[in-house]
C-alpha positions in Angstrom: 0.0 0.0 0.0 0.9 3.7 -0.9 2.6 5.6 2.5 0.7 8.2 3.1 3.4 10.9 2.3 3.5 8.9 -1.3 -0.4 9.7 -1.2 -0.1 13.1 -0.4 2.7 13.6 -3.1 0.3 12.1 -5.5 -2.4 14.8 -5.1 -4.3 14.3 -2.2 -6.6 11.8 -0.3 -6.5 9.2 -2.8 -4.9 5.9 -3.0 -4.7 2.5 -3.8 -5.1 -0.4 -1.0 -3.1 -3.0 -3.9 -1.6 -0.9 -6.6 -0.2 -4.2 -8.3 -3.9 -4.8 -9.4 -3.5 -2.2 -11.6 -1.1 -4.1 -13.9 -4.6 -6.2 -15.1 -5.6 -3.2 -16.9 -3.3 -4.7 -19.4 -6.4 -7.1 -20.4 -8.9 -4.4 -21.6 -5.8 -3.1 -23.6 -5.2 -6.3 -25.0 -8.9 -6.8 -25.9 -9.2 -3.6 -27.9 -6.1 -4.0 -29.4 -7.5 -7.6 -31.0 -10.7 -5.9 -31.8 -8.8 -3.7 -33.7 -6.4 -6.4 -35.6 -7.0 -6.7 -39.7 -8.6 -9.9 -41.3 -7.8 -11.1 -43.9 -10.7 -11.1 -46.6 -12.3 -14.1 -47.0 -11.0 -16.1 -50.2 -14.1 -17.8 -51.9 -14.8 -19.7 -55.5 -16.8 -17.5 -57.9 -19.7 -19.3 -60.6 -23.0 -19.6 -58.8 -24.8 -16.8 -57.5 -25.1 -18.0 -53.8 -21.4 -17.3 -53.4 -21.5 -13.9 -54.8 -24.5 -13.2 -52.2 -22.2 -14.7 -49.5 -19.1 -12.2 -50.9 -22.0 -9.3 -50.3 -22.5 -10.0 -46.8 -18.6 -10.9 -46.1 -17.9 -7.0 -47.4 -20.8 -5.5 -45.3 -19.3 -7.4 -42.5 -15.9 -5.7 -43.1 -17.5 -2.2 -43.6 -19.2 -2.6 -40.0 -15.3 -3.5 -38.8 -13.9 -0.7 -40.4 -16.7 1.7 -39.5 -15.5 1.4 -35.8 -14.9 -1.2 -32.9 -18.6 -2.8 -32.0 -20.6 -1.6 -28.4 -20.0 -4.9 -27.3 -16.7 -4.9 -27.1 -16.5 -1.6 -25.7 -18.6 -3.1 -22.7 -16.7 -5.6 -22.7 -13.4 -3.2 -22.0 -14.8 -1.3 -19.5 -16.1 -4.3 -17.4 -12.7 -5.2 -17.7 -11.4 -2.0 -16.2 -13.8 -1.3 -13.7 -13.1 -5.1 -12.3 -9.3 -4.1 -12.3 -10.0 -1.2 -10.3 -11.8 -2.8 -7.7 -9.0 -5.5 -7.5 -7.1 -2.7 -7.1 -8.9 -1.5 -4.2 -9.8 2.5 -4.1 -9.3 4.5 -0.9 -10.0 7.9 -0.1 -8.5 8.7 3.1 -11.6 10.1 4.5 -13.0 6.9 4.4 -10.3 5.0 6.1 -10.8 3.9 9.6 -7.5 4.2 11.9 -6.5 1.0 13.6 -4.0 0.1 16.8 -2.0 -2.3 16.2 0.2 -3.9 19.4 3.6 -5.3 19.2 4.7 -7.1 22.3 8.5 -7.3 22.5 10.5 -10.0 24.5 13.6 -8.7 25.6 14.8 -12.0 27.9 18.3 -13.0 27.4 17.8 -15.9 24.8 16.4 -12.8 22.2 20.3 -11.1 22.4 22.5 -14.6 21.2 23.7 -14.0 17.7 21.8 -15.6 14.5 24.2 -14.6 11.7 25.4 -11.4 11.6 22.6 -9.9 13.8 21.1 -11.0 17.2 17.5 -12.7 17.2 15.9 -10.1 18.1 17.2 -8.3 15.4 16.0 -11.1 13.2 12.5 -10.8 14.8 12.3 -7.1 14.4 13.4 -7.4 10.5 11.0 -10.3 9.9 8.0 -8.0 11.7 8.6 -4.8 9.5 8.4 -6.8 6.4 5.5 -9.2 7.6 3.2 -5.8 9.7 3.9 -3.0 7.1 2.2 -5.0 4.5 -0.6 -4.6 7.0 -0.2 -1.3 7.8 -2.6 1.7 6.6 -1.5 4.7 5.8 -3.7 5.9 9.5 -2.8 2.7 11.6 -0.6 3.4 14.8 1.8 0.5 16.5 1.9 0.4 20.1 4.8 -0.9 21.4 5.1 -2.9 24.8 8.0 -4.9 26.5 8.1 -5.6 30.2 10.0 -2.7 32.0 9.9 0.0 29.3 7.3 2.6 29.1 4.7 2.4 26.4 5.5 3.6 22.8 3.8 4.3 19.6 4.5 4.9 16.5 2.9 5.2 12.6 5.5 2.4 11.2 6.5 -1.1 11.6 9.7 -0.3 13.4 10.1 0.2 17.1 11.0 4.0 17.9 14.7 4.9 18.1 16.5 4.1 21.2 13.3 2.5 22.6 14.6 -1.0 22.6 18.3 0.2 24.5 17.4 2.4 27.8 20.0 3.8 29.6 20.9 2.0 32.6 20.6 -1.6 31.2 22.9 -2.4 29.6 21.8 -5.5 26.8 17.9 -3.7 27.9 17.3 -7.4 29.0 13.7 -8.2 30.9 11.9 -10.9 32.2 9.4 -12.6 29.4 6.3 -11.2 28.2 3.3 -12.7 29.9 2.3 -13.9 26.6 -1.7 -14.5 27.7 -1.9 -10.6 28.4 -2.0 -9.8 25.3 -3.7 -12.7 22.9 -5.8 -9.6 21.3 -7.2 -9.0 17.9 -3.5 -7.3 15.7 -1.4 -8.3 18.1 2.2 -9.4 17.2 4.6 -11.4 19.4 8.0 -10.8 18.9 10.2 -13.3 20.1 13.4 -16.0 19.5 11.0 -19.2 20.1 7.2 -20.6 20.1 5.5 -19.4 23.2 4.3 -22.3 25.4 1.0 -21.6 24.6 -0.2 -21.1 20.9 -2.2 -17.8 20.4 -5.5 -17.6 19.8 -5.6 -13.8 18.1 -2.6 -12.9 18.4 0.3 -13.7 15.4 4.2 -15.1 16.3 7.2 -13.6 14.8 9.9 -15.7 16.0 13.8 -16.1 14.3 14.5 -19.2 15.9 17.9 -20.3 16.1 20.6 -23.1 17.3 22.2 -23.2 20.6 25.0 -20.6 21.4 27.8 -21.8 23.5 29.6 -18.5 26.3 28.9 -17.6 29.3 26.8 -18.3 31.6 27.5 -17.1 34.7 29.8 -14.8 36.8 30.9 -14.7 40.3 32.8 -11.3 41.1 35.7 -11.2 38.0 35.1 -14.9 37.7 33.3 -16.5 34.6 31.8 -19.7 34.2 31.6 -20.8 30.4 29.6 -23.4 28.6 31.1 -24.9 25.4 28.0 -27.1 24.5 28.7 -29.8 26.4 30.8 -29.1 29.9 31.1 -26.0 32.3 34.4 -24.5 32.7 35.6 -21.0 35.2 37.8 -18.8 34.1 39.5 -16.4 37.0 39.6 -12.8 37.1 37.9 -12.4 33.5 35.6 -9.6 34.4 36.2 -5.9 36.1 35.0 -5.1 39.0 31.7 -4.3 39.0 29.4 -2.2 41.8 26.3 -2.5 44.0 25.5 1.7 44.0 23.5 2.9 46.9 21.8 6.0 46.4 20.0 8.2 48.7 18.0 11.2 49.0 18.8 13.9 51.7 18.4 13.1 54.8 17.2 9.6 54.8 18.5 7.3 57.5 19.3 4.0 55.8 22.0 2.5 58.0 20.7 -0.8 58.5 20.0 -1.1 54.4 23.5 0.0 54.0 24.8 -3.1 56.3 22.5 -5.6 54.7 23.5 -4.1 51.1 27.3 -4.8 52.0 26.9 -8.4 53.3 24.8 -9.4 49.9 27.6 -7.3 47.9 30.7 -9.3 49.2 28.8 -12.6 48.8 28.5 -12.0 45.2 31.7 -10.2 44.7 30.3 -6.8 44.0 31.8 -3.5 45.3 29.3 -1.9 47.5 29.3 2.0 46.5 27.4 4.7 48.4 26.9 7.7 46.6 24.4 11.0 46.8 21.5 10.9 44.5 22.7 13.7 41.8 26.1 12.1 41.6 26.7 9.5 38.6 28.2 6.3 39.5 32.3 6.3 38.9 31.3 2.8 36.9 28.5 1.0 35.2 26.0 -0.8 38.2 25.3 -4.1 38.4 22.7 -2.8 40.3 21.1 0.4 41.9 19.1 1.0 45.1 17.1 4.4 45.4 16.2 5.1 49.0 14.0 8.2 49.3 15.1 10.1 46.2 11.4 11.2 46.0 10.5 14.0 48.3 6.6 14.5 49.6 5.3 13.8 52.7 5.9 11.4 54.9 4.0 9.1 57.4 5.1 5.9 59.6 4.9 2.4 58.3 5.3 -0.8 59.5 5.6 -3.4 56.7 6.6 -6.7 56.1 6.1 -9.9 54.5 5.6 -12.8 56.6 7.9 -13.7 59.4 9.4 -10.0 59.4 8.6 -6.3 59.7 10.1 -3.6 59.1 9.3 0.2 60.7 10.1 3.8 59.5 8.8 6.8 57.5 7.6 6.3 54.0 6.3 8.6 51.2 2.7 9.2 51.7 2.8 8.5 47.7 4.7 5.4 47.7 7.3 4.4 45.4 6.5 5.2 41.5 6.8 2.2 39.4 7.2 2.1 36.0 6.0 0.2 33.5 6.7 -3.5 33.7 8.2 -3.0 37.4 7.4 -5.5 39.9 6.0 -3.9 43.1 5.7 -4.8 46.4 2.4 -2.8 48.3 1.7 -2.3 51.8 -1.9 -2.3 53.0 -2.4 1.1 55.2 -4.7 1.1 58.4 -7.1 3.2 55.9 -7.3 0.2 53.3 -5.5 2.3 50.7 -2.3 0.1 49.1 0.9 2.0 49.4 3.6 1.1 46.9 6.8 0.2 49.0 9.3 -1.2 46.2 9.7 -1.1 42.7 11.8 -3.5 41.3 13.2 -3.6 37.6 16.5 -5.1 35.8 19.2 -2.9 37.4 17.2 -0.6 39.7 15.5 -1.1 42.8 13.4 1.7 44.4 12.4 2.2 47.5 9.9 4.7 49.4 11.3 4.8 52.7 12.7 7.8 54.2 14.1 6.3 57.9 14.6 2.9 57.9 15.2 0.9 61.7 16.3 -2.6 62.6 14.3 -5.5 61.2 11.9 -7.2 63.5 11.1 -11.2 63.6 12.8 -13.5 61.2 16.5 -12.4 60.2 16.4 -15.8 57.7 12.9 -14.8 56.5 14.2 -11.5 56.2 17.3 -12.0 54.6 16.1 -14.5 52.1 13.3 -12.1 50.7 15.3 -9.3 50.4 18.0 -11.6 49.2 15.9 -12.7 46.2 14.7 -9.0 45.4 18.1 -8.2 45.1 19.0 -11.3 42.5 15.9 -10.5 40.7 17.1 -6.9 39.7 20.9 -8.0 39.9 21.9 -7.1 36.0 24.4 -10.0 34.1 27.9 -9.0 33.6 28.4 -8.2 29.8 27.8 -11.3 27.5 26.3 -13.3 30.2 23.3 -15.7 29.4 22.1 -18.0 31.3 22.7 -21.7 30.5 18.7 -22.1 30.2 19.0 -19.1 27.6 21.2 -20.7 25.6 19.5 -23.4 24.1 18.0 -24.1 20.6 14.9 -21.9 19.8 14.0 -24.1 17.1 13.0 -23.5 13.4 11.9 -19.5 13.1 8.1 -19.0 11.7 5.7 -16.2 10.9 2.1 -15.7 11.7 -0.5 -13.2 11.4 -3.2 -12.2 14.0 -6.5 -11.3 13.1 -6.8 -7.1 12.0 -7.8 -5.3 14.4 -11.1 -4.2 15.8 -10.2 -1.3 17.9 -10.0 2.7 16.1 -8.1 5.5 17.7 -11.5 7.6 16.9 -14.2 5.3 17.5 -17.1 8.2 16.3 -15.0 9.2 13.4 -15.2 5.4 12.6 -18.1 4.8 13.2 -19.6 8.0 11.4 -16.8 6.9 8.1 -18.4 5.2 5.1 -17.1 1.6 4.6 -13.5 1.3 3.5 -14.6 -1.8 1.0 -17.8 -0.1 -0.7 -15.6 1.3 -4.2 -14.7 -2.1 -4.3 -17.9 -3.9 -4.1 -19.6 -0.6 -6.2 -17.2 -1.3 -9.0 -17.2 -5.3 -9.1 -20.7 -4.5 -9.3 -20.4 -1.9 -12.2 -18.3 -4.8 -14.1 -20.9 -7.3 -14.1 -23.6 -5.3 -15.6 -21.2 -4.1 -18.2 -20.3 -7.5 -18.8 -24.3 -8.6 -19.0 -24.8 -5.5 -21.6 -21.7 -6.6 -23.6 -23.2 -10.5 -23.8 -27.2 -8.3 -24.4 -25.3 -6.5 -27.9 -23.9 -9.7 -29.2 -26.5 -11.3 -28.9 -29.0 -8.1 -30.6 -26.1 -7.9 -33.3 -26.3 -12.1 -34.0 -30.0 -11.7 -34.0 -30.0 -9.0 -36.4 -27.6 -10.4 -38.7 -29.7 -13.6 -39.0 -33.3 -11.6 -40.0 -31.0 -9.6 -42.2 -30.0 -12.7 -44.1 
């Protein structure tokens, strides 16, 4: 289909939903150009009067052809044409519907190993723009969505600039898309292998790929690499990388800070503490914002289980982003306060003055513990071993268009996209019906005339 800058170059609200249709147009040209061609005149055997009566007719006949081409032919051209142009499929852009399409991107680990010269999600992306801008109308809008990255939109089939890299993590990596969120109507998933569960609506773009041998995993500077087969460590591979705690002014965060240094030397991380407007000295394996919010405050006590845990909190909460996982508090009032936000590389919290932990320190330790993994970011070129495997044969599938407008009156109040098409194929076959009508009144005439 024509872009709409292409349409708007072309003089205005005008185009063609499948321009290649035009190319039949070379059939009602072909048609008049045989209705056109010389015959030869007929060679007969004079002596008898019959054949000089047949000769009579034979140059009457050739008169009528030279006098011009017959009405029935011409019907017969333009039921031609007009059955092009519907195939063709006429638009004017005022009555063109405009549709959301959705693109959910998966961003886990697997979707970063290299297929060829390109990663898979590369792959993915290349096989969407191809497979979705054939789709596109020149008014359709793509929302993009991927787990921990704000929503996006766009009027092409390629994600926006930048979108797919945000600062801060580095690779962008995420968990995977809950696929059954968003089994809708021109939906796309973009991934690196079949989803567990088939779609109903929604269509696959996957690359697939073999299995990708490297690393898997990292303890301080140490690597542990998979070859295909066997696990091997390699010593002192990786620069140091740092835990960054940042905190707003004034918050008391002294027992985080202790906690924060324990979990850091287990994993051989260098804990950093450093005020909120300062940039780390190196890239984070992971960052914990205490308080950098400001608003006001009220006491808390929360906890999860066997623990609790008191201080001041924003009266807000925490603000989580799209795709965060969140851990809420339930105030006396009822009202669900926001406590932590967690996301790959970042973890943010909405206390202000944090005290000693009360009940379980295992309990305690082990959540918090886990929170911290979750967010933890891989050192560069790390994948998991369960990443790594085959993703199978790479396939293509459409979802069914979809039903929602970004102006459901102006839809709604627009004439129907397909009615030029269905006015036209009807146009054709009456023209065709009065092209077979004068034959058949010429035959008939041509026989009393005899």
């Amino acid at each position: 289909m024509l872009s709409l800058s292409q349409t708007i170059e072309a003089g205005g609200a005008f185009l063609w939903e499948r321009p290649l249709g035009l190319l039949a147009l070379l059939l009602p040209l072909l048609l008049f150009l045989l209705s056109r061609r010389k015959r030869r005149p007929p060679v007969l055997a004079t002596g008898t009067l019959a054949l000089w009566k047949e000769i009579g007719t034979a140059s009457r006949n050739a008169a009528r052809r030279r006098a011009g081409t017959p009405l029935a032919t011409w019907l017969a051209i333009a039921a031609l044409a007009s059955a092009t142009l519907a195939l063709a499929g006429p638009r004017f852009l005022g009555e063109l519907s405009p549709r959301y399409w959705t693109v959910v991107v998966d961003r886990s680990p697997s979707t970063s190993l290299a297929l060829g010269g390109e990663t898979r999600l590369e792959d993915s992306l290349a096989r969407l723009a191809a497979r979705l801008g054939e789709r596109l109308g020149p008014l359709d809008r793509v929302r993009w969505v991927s787990p921990g990255l704000a929503l996006e939109e766009t009027g092409g089939a390629s994600p926006p600039p930048g979108w797919l890299a945000p600062g801060g993590a580095p690779g962008g990596f995420a968990s995977e898309p809950r696929w059954d969120l968003y089994d809708d109507e021109g939906t796309y998933w973009v991934t690196d292998h079949a989803p567990e569960t088939a779609p109903r609506k929604a269509g696959v773009i996957a690359s697939g790929g073999p299995a990708v041998p490297g690393a898997i995993s990292s303890h301080g500077r140490d690597l542990l690499l998979w070859d295909g087969s066997e696990v091997s460590r390699v010593v002192d591979a990786l620069a140091p990388r740092a835990l960054v705690l940042r905190t707003g002014e004034g918050v008391e965060a002294e027992p985080l800070r202790a906690f924060l240094g324990v979990f850091a030397r287990e994993r051989g991380l260098v804990l950093l503490a450093e005020p909120r407007d300062e940039p780390p000295a190196q890239t984070p394996a992971l960052t914990v914002e205490v308080g950098l919010d400001s608003g006001a405050l009220v006491p808390l006590v929360a906890g999860r289980g066997r623990w609790r845990w008191s201080g001041r909190v924003l009266a807000a909460g925490v603000e989580a982003r799209e795709g965060d996982a969140v851990l809420w508090s339930a105030l006396d009032a009822g009202v669900e306060l926001p406590l932590l936000a967690s996301a790959p590389g970042r973890l943010s919290l909405a206390w202000h003055g944090i005290g000693e932990p009360e009940g379980d320190p295992v309990a305690f330790a082990l959540d918090w513990s886990r929170w911290l993994e979750d967010a933890l970011l891989p050192a560069p070129g790390v994948v998991p071993l369960a990443e790594r495997g085959a993703a199978g044969e790479g396939f293509e599938s459409d979802p069914t268009s979809p039903g929602s407008f970004a102006d459901p009156e102006a839809a709604a109040s627009s004439s129907s996209p397909g009615r030029w098409d269905s006015r036209l194929a009807l146009l054709a076959a009456l023209l065709a019906l009065a092209a077979v009508a004068a034959r058949q009144i010429v035959l008939d005439t041509r026989e009393t005339g005899r």
